[in-house]
C-alpha positions in Angstrom: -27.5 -216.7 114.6 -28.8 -214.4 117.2 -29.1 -217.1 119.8 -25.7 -218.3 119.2 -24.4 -214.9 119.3 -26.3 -214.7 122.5 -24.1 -217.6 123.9 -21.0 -216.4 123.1 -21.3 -213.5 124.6 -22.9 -215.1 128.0 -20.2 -217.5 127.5 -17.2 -214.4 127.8 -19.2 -212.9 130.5 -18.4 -215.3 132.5 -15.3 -216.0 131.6 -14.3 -212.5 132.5 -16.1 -213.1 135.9 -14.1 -216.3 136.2 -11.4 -214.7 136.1 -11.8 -211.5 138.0 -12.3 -214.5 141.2 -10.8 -217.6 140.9 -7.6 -217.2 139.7 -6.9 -214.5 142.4 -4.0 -214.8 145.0 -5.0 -213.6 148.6 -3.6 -211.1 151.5 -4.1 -212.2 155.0 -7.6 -209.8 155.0 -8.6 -211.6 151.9 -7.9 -209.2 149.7 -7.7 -210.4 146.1 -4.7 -209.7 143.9 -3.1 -210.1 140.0 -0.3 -211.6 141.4 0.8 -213.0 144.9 2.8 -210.1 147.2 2.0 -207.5 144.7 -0.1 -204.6 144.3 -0.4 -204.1 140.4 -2.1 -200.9 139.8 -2.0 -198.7 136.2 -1.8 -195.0 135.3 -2.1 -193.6 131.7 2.3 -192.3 131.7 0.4 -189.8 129.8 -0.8 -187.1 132.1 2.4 -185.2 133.2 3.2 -184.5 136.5 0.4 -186.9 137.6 2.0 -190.0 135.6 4.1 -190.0 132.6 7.1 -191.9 131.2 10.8 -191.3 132.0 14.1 -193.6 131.5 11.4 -196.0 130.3 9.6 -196.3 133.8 6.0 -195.2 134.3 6.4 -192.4 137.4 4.5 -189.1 138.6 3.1 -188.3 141.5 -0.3 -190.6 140.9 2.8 -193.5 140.3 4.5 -192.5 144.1 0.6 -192.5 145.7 0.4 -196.3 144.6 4.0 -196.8 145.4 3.4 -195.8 148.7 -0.3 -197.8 149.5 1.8 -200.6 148.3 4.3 -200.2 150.9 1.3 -199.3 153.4 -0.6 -202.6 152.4 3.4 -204.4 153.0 3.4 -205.5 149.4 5.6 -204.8 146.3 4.6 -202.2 143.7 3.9 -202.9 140.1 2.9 -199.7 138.0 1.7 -200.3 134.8 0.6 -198.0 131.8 -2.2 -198.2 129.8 -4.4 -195.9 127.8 -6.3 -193.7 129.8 -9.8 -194.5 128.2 -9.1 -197.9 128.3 -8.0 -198.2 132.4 -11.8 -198.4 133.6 -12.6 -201.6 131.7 -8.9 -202.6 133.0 -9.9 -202.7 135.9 -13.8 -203.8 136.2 -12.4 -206.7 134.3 -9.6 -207.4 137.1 -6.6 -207.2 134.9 -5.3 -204.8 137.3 -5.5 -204.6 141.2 -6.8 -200.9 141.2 -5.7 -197.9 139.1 -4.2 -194.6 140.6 -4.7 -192.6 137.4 -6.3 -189.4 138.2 -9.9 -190.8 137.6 -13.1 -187.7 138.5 -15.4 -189.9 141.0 -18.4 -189.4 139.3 -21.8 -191.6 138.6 -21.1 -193.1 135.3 -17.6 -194.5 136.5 -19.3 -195.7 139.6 -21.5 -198.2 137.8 -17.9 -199.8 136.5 -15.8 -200.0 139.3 -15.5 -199.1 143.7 -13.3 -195.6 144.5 -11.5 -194.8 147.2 -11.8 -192.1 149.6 -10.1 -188.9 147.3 -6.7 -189.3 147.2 -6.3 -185.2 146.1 -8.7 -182.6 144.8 -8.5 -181.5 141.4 -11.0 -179.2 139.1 -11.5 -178.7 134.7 -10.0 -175.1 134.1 -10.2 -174.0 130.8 -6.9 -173.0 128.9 -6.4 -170.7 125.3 -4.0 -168.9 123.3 -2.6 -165.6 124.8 -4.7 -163.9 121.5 -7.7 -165.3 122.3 -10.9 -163.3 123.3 -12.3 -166.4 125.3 -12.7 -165.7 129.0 -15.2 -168.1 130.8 -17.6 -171.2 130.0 -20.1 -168.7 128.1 -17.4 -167.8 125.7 -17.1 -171.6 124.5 -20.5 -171.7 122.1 -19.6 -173.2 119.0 -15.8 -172.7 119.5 -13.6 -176.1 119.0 -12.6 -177.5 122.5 -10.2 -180.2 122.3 -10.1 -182.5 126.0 -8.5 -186.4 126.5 -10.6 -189.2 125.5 -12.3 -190.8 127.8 -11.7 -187.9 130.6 -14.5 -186.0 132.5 -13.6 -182.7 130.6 -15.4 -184.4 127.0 -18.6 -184.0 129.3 -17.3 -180.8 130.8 -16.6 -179.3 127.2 -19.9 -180.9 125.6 -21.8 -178.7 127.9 -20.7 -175.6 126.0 -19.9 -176.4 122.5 -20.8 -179.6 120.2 -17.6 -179.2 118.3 -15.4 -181.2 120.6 -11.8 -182.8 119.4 -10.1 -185.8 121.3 -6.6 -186.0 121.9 -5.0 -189.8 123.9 -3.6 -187.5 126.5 -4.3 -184.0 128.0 -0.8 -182.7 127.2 -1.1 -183.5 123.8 -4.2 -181.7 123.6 -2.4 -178.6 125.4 0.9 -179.1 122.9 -2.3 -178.8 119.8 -3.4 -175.7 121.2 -0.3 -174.2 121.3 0.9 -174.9 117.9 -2.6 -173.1 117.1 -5.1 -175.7 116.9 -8.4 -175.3 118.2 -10.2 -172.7 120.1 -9.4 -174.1 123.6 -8.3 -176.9 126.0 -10.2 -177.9 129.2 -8.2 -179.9 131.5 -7.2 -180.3 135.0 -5.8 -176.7 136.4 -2.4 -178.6 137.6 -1.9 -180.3 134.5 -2.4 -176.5 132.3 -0.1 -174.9 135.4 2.7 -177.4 134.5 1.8 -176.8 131.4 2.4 -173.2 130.9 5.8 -173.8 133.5 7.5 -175.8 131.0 6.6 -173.1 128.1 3.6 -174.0 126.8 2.4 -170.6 125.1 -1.3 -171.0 126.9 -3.0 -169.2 129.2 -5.3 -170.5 132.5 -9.0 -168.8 132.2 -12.2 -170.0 133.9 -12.0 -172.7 136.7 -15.0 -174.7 136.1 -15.6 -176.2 139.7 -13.9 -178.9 141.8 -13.4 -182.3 141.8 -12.7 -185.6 143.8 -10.0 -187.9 142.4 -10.0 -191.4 143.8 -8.6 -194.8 143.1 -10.6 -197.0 141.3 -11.0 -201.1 141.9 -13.1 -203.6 141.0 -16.5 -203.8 142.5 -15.7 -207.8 143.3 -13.0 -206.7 145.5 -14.3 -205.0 148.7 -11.7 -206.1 151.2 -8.7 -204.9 148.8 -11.1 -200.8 148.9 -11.1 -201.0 152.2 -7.4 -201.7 152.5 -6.5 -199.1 150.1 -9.1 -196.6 152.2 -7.2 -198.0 155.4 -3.8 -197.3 153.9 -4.6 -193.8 152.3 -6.0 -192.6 155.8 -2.6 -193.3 157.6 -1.1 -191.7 154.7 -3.1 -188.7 155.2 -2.6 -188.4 159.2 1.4 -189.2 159.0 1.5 -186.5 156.3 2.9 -189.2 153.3 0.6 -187.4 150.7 1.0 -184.0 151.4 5.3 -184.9 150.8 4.6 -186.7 147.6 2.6 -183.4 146.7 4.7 -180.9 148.0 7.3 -182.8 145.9 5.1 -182.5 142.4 3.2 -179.3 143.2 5.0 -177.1 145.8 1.2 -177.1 147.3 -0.8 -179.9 149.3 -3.8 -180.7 146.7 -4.0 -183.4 149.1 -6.6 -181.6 151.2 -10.0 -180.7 150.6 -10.7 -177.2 149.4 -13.1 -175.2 151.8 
């Protein structure tokens, strides 16, 4: 039994691999792609302003940044929306050209999948109830943190408390916290800011450090990450990011904090 489990799964390894390769269409550098003339990449539609849903469409300002390599790279975009914990394997297992979803560069990611030179710079902040006595990271032993599945701020928060709740999306988590569930919320500082704009009864406390946020593609596709890399540099000296972030932010998160 254990050997023929042992072929099955060898069997839809490479399967997966198979398909990651062979049934690729080209660009003229050899990049490989999901479908011919198109640059299919996938957010969450779940992480407002960066991507969320509206009139149906996926669209934020992680949906405009692949819009716009797409037109750098001269092919059509195709945003797609998938659940955020689930856009990693999405990826790594080529069923998406890349994804411009907001995803931390860290080591455990980079096992999965390439990134991209940092598309903007982001950092966990941790958010509470205006009652709340909770002030910085040292306030957060044994108080209930909820975070997003599958985000960098479950390991952020699990460094403070063990009581840790999961939410599919950041905002939801926020919208909990609010209503007066849980202790606290530790999420991206943009995400609370917009957050608290649209009258979420929260408040911002501790920033908890900085972050790179990069776009994520398969390790078998080298020539499409240096593309991207290609295309996000002339986006960065023609000033195409620091627009779309204007546009989201009123602020360039586009540049690297000194």
């Amino acid at each position: 039994m254990k050997k023929l489990l042992l072929s099955f799964v060898t069997i839809l390894a490479i399967t997966i691999l198979a398909a990651c390769g062979a049934s690729k269409t080209e660009t003229k550098s050899g990049a490989k792609l999901v479908k011919e003339g198109t640059f299919t990449f996938v957010a969450s539609g779940e992480f407002k302003p960066f991507s969320y849903m509206k009139d149906g469409k996926v669209t934020g300002f992680d949906v405009e940044v692949g819009e716009a390599v797409a037109k750098e790279l001269g092919l059509e975009a195709q945003p797609e929306k998938m659940k955020f914990k689930s856009i990693i394997e999405g990826v790594k297992t080529c069923r998406f050209d890349a994804a411009v979803a907001s995803h931390t560069v860290n080591e455990a990611r980079s096992k999965h999948v390439a990134f991209s030179t940092p598309y903007y710079y982001s950092g966990p902040q941790i958010f509470t109830r205006a009652d709340s006595d909770i002030e910085t990271s040292a306030d957060l032993k044994d108080k209930e943190v909820a975070v997003s599945k599958g985000s960098t701020y479950a390991d952020e928060a699990k460094k403070y408390t063990n009581n840790v709740k999961t939410y599919d999306s950041d905002i939801t988590a926020l919208k909990a916290l609010a209503e007066g569930r849980h202790d606290a919320v530790i999420t991206d500082f943009v995400t609370g800011k917009e957050a608290i704009g649209e009258g979420f009864k929260i408040q911002a406390k501790e920033l908890l450090g900085r972050s790179e946020q990069a776009i994520a593609v398969s390790k078998e596709n080298e020539q499409l990450l240096e593309d991207i890399n290609g295309a996000l540099e002339k986006m960065r000296k023609d000033g195409t990011l620091k627009k779309i972030s204007e546009k989201y932010f009123k602020e360039d998160i586009t540049v690297k904090p000194e």
